[in-house]
ROSE-4610 file (N, C-alpha, C; in Angstrom, 1 decimal, always signed):
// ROSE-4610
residu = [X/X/X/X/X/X/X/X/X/X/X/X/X/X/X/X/X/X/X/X/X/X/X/X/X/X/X/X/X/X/X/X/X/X/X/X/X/X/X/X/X/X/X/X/X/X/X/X/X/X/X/X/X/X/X/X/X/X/X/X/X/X/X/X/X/X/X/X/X/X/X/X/X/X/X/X/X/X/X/X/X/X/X/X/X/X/X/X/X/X/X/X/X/X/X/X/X/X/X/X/X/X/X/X/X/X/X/X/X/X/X/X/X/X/X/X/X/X/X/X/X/X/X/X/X/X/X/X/X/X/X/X/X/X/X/X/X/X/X/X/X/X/X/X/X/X/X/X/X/X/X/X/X/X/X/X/X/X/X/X/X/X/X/X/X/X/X/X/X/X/X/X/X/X/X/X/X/X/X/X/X/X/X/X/X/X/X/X/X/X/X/X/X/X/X/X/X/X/X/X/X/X/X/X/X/X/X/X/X/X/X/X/X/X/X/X/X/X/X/X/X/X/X/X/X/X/X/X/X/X/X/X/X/X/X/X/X/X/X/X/X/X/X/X/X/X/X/X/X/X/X/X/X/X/X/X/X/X/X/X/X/X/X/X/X/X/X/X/X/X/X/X/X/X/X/X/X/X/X/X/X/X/X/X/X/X/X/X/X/X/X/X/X/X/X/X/X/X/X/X/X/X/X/X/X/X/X/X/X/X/X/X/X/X/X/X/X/X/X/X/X/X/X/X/X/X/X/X/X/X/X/X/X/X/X/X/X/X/X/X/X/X/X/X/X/X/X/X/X/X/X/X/X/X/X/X/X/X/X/X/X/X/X/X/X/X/X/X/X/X/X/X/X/X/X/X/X/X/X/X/X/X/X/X/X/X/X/X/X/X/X/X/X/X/X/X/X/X/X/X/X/X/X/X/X/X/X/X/X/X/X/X/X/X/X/X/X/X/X/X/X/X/X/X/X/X/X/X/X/X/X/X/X/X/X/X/X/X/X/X/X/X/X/X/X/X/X/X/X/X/X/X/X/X/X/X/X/X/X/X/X/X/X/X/X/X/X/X/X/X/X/X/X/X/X/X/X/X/X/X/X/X/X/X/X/X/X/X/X/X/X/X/X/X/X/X/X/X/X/X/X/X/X/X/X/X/X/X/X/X/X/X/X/X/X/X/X/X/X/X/X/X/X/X/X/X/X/X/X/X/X/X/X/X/X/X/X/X/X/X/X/X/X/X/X/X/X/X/X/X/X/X]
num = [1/1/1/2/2/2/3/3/3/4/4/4/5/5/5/6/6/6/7/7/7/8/8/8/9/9/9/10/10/10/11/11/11/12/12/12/13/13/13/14/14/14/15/15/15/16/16/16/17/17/17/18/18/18/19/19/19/20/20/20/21/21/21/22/22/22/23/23/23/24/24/24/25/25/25/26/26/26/27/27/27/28/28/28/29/29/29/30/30/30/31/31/31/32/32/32/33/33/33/34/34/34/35/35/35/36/36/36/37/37/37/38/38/38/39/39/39/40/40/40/41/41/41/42/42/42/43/43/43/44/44/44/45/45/45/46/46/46/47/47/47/48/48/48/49/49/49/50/50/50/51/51/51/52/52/52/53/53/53/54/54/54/55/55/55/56/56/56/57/57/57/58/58/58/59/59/59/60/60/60/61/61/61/62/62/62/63/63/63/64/64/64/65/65/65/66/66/66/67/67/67/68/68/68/69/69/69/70/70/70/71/71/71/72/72/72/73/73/73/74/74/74/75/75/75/76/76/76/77/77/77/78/78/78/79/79/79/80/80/80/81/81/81/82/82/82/83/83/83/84/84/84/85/85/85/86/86/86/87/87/87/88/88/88/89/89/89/90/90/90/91/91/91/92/92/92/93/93/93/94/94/94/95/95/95/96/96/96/97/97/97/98/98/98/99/99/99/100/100/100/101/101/101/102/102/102/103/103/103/104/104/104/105/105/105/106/106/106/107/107/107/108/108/108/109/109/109/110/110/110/111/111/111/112/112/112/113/113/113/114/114/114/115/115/115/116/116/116/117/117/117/118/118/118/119/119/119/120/120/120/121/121/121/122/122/122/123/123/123/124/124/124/125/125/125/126/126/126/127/127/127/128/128/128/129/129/129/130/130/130/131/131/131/132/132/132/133/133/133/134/134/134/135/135/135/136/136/136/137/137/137/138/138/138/139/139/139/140/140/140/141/141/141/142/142/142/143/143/143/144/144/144/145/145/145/146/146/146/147/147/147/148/148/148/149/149/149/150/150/150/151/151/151/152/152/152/153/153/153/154/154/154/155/155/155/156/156/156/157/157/157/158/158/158/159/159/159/160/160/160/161/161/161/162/162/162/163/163/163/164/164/164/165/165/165/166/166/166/167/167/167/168/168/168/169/169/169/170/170/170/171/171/171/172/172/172/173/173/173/174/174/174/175/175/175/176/176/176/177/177/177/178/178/178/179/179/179/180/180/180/181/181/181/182/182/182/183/183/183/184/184/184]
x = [+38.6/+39.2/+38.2/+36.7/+35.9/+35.9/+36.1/+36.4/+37.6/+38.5/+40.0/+39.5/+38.7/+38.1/+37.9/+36.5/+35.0/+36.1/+37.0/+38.1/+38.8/+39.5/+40.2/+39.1/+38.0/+37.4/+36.9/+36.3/+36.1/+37.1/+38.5/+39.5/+39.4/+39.6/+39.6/+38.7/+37.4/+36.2/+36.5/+36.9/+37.3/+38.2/+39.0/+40.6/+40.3/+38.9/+39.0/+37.7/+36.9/+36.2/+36.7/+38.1/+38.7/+39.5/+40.1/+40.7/+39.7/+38.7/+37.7/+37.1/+37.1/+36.2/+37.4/+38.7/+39.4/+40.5/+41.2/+42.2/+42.1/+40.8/+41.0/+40.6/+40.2/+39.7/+38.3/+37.5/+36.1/+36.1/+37.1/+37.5/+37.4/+38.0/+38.3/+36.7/+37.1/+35.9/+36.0/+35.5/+35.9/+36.6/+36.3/+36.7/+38.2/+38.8/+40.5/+41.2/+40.1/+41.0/+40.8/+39.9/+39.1/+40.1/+41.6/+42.3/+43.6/+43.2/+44.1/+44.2/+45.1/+44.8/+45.8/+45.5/+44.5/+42.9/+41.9/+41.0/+40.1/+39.8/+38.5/+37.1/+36.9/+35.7/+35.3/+34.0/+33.4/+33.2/+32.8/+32.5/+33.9/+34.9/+35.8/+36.6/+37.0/+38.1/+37.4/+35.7/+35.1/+34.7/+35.2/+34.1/+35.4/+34.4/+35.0/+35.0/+36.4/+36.7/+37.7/+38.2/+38.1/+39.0/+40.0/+40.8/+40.6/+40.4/+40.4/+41.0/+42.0/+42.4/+42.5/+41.8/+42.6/+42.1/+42.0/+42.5/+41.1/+40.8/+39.6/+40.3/+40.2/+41.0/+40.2/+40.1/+39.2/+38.9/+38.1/+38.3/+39.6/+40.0/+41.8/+43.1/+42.7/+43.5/+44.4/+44.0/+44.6/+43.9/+44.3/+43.6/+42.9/+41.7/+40.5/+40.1/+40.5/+40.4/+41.0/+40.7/+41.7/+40.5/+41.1/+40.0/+40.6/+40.0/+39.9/+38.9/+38.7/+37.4/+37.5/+36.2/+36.5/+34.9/+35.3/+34.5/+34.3/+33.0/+32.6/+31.8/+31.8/+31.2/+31.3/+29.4/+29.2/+28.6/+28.6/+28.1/+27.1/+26.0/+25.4/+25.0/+25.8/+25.8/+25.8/+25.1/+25.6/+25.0/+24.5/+24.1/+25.0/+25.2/+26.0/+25.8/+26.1/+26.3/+27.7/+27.7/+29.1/+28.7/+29.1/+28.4/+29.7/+30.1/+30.7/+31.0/+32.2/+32.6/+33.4/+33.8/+34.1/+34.1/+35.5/+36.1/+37.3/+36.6/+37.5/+38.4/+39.2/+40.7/+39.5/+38.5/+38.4/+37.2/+37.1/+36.0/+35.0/+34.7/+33.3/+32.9/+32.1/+32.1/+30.8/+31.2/+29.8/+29.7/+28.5/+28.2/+27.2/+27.8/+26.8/+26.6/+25.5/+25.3/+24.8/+26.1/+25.6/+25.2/+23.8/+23.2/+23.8/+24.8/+25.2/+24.8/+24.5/+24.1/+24.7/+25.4/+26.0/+25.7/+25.3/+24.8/+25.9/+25.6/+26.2/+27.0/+26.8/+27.6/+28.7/+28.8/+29.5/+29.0/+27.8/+27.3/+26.8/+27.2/+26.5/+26.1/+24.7/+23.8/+23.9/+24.3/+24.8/+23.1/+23.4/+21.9/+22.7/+22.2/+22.5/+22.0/+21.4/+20.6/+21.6/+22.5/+22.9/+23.1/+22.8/+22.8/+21.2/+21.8/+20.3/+19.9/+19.0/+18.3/+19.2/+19.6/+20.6/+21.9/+23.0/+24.4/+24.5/+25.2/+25.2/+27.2/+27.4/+28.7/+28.8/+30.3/+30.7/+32.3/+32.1/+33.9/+34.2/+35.4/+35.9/+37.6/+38.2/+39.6/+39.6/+40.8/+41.4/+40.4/+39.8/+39.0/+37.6/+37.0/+35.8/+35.1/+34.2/+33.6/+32.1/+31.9/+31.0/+30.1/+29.0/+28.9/+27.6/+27.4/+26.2/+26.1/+24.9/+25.0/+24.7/+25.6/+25.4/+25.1/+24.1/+23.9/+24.5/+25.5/+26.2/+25.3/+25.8/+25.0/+24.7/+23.4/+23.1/+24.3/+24.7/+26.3/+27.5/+27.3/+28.3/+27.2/+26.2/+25.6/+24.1/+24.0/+23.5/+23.1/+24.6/+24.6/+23.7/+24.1/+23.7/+25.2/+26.2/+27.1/+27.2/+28.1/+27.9/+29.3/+29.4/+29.9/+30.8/+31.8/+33.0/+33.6/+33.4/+34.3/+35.3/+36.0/+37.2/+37.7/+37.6/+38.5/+39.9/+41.5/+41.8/+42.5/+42.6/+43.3/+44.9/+45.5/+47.0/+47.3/+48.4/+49.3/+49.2/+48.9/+48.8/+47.9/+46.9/+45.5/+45.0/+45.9/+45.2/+44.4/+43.3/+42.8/+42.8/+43.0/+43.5/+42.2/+41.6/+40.5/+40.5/+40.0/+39.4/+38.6/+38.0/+36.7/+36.7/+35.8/+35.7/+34.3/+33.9/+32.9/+32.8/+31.5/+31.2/+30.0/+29.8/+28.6/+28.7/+27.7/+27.4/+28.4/+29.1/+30.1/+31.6/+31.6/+32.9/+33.3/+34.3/+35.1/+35.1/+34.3/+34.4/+35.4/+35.6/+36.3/+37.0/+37.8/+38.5/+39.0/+39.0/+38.7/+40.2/+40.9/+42.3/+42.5/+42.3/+41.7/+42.7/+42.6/+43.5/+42.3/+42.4/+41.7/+42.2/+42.1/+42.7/+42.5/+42.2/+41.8/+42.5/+41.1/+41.7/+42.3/+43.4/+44.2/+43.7/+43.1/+43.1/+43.9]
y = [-81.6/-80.3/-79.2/-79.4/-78.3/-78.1/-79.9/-79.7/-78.6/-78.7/-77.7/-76.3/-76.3/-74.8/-74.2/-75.2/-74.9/-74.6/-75.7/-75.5/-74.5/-74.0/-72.4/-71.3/-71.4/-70.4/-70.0/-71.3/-71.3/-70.8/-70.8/-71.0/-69.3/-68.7/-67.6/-66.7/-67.0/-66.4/-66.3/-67.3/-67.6/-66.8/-66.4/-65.5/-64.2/-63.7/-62.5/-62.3/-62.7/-62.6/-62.8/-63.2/-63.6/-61.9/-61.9/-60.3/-59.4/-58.9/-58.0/-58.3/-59.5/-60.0/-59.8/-59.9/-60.2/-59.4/-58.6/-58.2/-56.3/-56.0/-54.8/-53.4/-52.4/-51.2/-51.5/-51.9/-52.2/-53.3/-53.9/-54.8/-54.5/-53.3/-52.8/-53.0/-52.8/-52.4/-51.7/-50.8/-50.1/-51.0/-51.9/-52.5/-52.8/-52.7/-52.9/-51.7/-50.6/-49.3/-49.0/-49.9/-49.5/-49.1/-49.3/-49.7/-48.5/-48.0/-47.1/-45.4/-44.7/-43.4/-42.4/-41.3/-40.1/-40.9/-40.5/-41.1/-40.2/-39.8/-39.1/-39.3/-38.1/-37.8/-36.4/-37.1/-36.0/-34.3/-34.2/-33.1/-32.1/-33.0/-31.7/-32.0/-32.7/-32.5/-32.3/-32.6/-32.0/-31.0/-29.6/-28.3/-27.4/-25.9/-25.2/-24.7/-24.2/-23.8/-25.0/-25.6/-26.6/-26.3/-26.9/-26.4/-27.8/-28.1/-29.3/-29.5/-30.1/-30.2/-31.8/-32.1/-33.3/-33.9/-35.0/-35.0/-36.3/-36.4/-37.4/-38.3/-39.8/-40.6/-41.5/-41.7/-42.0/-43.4/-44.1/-45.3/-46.6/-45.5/-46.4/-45.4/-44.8/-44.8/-43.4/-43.1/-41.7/-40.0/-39.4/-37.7/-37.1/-37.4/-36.7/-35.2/-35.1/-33.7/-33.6/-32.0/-31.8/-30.6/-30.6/-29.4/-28.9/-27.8/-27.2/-27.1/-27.3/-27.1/-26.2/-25.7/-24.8/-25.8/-26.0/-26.5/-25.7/-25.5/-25.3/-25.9/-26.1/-27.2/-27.0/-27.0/-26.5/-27.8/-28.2/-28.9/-28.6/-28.8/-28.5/-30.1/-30.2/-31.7/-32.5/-33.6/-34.5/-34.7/-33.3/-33.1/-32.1/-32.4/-31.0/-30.6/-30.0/-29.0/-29.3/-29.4/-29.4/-28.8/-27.6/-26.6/-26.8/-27.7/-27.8/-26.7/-26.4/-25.6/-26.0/-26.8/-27.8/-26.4/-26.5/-25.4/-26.2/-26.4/-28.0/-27.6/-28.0/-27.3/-27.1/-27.5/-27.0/-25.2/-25.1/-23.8/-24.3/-25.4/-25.5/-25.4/-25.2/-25.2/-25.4/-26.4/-27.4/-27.1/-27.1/-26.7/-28.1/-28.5/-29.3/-29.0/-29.5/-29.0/-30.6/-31.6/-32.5/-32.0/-33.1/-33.0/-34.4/-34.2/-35.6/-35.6/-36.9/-37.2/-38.4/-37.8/-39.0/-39.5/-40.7/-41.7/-41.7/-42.4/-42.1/-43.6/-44.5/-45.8/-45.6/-44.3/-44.3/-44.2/-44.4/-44.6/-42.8/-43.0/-41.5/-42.1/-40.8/-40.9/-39.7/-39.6/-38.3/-38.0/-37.2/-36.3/-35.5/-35.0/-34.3/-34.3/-33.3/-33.3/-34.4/-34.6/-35.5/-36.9/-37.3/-38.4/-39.1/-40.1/-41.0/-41.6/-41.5/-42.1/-41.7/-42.1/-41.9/-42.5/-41.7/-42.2/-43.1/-44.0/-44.9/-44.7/-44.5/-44.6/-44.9/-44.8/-45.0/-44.4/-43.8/-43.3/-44.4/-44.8/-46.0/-45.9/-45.5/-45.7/-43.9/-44.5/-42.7/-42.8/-43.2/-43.8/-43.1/-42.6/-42.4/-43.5/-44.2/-44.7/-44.4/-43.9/-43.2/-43.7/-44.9/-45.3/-44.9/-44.4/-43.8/-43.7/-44.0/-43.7/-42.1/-42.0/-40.3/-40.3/-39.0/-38.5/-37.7/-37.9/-36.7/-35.7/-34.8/-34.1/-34.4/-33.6/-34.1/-33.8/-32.9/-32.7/-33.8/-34.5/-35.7/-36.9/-36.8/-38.4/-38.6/-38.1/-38.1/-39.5/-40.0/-41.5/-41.7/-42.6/-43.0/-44.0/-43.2/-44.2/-44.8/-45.8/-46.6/-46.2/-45.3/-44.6/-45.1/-45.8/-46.3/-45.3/-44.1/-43.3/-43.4/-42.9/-43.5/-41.8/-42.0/-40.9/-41.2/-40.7/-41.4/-40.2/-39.8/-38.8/-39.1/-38.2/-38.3/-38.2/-38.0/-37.6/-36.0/-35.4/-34.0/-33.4/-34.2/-33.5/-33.3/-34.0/-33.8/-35.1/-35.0/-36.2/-36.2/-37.8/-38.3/-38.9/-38.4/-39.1/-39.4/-40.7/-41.6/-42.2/-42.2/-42.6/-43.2/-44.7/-45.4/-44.9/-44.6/-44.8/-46.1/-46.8/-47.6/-48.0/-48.5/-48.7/-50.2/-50.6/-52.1/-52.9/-52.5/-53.4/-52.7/-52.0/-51.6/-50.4/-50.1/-49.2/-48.0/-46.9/-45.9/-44.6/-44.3/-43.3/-43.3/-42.7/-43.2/-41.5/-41.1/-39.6/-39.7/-39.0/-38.8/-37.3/-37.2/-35.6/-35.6/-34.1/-34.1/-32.8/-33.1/-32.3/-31.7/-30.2/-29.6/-28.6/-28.4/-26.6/-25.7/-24.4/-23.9/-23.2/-22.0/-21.2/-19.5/-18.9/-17.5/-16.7]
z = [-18.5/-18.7/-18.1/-18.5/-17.7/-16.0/-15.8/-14.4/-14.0/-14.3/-13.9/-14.0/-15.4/-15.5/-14.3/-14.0/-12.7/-11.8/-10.9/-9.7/-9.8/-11.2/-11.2/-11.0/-11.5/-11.7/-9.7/-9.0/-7.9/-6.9/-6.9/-6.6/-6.2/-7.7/-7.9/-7.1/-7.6/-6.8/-5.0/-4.8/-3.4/-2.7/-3.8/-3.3/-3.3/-4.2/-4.0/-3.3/-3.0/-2.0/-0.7/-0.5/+1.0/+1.1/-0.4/+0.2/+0.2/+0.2/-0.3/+1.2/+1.8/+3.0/+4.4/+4.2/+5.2/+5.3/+3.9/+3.2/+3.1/+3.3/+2.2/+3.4/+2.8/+3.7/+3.8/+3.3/+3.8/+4.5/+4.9/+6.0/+7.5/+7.5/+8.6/+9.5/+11.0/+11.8/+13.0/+13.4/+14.4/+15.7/+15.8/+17.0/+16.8/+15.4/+15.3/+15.7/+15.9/+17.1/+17.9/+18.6/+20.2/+21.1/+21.3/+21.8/+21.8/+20.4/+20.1/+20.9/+20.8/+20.9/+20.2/+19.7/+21.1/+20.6/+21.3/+21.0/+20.5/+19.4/+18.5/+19.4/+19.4/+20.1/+18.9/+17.9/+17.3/+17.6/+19.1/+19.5/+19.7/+20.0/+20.2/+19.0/+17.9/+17.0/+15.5/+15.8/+14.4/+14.8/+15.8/+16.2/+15.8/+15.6/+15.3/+13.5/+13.1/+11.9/+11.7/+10.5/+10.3/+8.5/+8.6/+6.8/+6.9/+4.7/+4.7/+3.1/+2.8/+1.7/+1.2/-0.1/-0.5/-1.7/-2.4/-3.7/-4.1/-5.2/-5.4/-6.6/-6.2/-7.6/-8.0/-9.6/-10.4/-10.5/-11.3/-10.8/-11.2/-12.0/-12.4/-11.6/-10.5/-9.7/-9.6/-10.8/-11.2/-10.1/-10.3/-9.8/-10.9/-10.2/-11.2/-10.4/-9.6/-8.6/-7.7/-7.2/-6.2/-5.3/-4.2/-3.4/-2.1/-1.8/-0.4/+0.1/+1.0/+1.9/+3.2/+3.5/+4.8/+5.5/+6.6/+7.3/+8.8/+9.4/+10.5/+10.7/+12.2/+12.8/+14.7/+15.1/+16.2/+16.5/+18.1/+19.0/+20.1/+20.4/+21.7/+22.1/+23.6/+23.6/+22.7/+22.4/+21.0/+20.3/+19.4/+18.4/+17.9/+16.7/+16.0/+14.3/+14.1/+12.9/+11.8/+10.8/+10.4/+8.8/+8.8/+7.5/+6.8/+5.3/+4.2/+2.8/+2.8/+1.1/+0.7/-0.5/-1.1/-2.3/-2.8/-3.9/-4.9/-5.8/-7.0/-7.6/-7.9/-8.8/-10.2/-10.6/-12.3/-11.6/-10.1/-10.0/-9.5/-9.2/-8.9/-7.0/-6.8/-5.7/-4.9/-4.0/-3.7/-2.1/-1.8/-0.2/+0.6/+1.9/+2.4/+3.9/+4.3/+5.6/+6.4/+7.4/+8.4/+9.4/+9.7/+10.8/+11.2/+12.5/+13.2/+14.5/+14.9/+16.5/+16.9/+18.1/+18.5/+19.6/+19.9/+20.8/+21.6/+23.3/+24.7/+24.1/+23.0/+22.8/+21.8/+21.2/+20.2/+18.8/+18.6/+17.1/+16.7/+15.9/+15.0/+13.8/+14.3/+12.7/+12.3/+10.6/+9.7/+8.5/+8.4/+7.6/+7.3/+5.9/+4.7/+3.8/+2.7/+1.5/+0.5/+0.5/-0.6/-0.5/+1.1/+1.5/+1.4/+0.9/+0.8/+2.1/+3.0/+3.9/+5.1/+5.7/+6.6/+7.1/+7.5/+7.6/+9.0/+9.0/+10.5/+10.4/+11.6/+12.1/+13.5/+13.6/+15.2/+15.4/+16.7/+16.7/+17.7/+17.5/+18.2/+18.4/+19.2/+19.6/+19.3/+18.2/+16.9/+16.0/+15.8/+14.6/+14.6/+13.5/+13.6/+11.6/+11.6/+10.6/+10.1/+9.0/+8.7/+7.0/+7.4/+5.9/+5.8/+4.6/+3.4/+2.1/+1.8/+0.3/-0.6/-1.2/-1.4/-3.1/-3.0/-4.4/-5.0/-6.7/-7.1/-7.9/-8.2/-8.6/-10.1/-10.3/-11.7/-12.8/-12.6/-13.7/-13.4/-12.4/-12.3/-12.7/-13.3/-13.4/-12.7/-11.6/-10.4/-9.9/-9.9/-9.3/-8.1/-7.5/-5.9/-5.8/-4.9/-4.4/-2.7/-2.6/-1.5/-0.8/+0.6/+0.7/+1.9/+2.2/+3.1/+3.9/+4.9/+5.2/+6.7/+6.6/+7.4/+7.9/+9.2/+9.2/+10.7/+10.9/+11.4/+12.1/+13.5/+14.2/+14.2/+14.2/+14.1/+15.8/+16.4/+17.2/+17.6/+16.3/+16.6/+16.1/+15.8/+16.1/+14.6/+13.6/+12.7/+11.6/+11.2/+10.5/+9.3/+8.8/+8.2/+7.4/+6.5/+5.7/+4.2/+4.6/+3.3/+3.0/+2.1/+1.4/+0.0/+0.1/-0.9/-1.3/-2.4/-3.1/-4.4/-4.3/-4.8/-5.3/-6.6/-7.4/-7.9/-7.4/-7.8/-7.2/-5.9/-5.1/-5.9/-7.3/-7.7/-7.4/-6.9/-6.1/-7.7/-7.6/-8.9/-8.6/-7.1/-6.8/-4.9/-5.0/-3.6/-3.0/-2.1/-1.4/-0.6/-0.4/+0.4/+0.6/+2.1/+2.4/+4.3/+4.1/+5.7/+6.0/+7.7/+8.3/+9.0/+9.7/+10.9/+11.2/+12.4/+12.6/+12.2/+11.5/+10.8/+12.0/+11.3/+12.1/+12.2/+13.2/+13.3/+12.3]
């Protein structure tokens, strides 16, 4: 009988380490949009003024927030700027300032005070991917999470962003946000 246990239990472990490994959004890798287009290029569709709206969900899946953001964001060749205001449905309002550089291969490295050590990404196809581990603030915990970001160009220019955050490999919060220049 323990044998049947051990084999379900392995069985198990197996299945979800195959979806988690083969199945899921930290699955993904840039190279499954190489192919794609329009093709994201940091410097021209993260520059500028920049409207950003979208919603933060908790770790049972629910809306634990909601926000607006105004984003600017300058380029001199491929290094750039991207100054953050982050305004929460309960009032709060959080400010960040990236330092990104993007490599002649595609790879960008992100800097920020709330980022621990440094961000590694790459834009690839429509696609840009952006992973780090970030610090909340001391009034949220002042975790350290493990940071999945995804961002995905539309057709008409506008992006499509999502973000897993995760602690100890468990998914605690998930980010669903749209991007687009702002409008004169």
């Amino acid at each position: 009988m323990w044998f049947y246990i051990l084999i379900g239990a392995l069985l198990a472990f197996t299945l979800v380490w195959m979806r988690r490994t083969f199945w899921s959004f930290t699955a993904q890798t840039p190279e499954d949009y190489e192919d794609e287009n329009p093709a994201f290029d940091v410097r021209e569709h993260l520059n500028g003024p920049i409207l950003c709206e979208g919603v933060i969900y908790g770790p049972l899946g629910r809306v634990s927030s909601r926000f607006v953001a105004d984003f600017d964001a300058s380029w001199e060749g491929n290094t750039g700027v991207m100054k953050e205001r982050f305004v929460y449905d309960d009032g709060t309002v959080q400010d960040r300032e990236w330092h990104l550089t993007l490599g002649n291969d595609g790879k960008i490295r992100a800097l920020a005070s709330d980022v621990v050590g440094e961000g590694q990404g790459r834009q690839s196809g429509s696609t840009v991917l952006l992973k780090y581990d970030i610090r909340l603030p001391e009034a949220s915990g002042g975790h350290v999470l493990n940071t999945v970001d995804w961002m995905y160009l539309t057709p008409n220019g506008t992006i499509m962003n999502r973000s897993q955050f995760r602690k100890f490999g468990i998914k605690v919060a998930e980010l669903v946000a749209t991007m687009r220049p702002k409008e004169a």
